[in-house]
C-alpha positions as CSV (number, residue, x, y, z in Angstrom):
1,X,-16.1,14.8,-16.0
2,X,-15.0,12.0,-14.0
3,X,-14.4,8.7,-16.1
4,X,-15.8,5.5,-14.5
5,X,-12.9,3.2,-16.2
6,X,-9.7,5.4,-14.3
7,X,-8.2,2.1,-13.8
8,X,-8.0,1.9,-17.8
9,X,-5.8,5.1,-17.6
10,X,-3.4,4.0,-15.2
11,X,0.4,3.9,-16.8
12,X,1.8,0.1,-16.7
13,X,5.1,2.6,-15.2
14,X,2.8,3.9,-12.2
15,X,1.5,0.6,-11.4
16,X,5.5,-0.5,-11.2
17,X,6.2,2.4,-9.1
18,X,3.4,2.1,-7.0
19,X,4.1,-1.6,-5.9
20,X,7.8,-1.0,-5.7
21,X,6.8,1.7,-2.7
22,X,3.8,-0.8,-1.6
23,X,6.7,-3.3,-0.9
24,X,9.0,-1.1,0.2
25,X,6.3,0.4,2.8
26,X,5.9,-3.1,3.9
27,X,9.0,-4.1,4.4
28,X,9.4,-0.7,6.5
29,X,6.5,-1.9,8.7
30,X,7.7,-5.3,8.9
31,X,11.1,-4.1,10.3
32,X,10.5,-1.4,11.9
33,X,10.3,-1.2,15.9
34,X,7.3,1.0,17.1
35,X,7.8,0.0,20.8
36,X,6.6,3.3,23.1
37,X,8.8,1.6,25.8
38,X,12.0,3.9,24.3
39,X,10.9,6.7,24.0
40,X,13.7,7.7,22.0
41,X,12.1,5.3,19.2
42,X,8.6,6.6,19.1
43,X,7.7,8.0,15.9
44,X,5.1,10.7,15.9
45,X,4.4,10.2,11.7
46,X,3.1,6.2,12.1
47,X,-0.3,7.4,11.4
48,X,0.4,9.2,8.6
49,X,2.7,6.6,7.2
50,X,-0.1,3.9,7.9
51,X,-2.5,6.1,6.0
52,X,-0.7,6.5,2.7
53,X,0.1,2.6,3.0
54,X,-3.2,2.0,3.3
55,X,-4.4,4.3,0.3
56,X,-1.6,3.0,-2.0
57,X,-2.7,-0.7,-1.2
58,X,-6.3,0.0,-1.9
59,X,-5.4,1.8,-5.1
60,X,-3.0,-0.9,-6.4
61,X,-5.1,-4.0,-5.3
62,X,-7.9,-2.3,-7.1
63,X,-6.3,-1.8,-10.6
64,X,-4.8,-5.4,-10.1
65,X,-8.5,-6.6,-9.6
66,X,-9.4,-4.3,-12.7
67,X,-6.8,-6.1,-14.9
68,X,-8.3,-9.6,-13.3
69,X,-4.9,-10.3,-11.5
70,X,-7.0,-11.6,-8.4
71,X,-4.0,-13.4,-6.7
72,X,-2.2,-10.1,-5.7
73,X,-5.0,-8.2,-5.0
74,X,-6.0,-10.9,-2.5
75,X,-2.4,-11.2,-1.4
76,X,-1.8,-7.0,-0.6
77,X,-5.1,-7.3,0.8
78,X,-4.2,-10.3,2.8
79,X,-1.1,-7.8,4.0
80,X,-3.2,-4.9,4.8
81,X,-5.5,-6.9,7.2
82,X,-2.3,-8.3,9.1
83,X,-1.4,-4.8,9.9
C-alpha cells in the first residue's frame, strides 16, 4: 500500500544526512575537473554520479517543499539547473 504523505515518514536524521551528501556532491561538482583534454582525468562514472545527485536533490527539495521550507527547495533547485 503505498502512502501518499511518504514525506511525513521521512526521519529529521535522513533529511540531515541527505543534505550533508547533497552539499558534499556539490561541492564535488563544483571542484572537480571533468576536462576530456587529459585523458588521464576523464572519469567514466560522471553519469552515474550526476544521476544520484540529481535523484537526492529532487528527493530532498521535495520533503523541504513538504515541510513549507520553500527557500531551500528553490535554492537546491536553483543548484541543480546550474549544472
Amino acid at each position: 500500500m503505498k502512502k501518499h504523505d511518504y514525506y511525513l515518514y521521512v526521519h529529521p536524521s535522513g533529511v540531515e544526512a541527505m543534505t550533508e551528501c547533497f552539499e558534499a556532491m556539490n561541492g564535488a561538482f563544483i571542484s572537480g575537473d571533468f576536462s576530456a583534454l587529459d585523458h588521464n582525468k576523464i572519469d567514466y562514472e560522471l553519469e552515474k554520479k550526476m544521476n544520484v545527485f540529481t535523484n537526492i536533490s529532487m528527493q530532498l527539495a521535495r520533503i523541504y517543499e513538504y515541510k513549507q521550507q520553500n527557500t531551500e527547495a528553490v535554492r537546491i533547485c536553483d543548484i541543480l539547473l546550474t549544472k
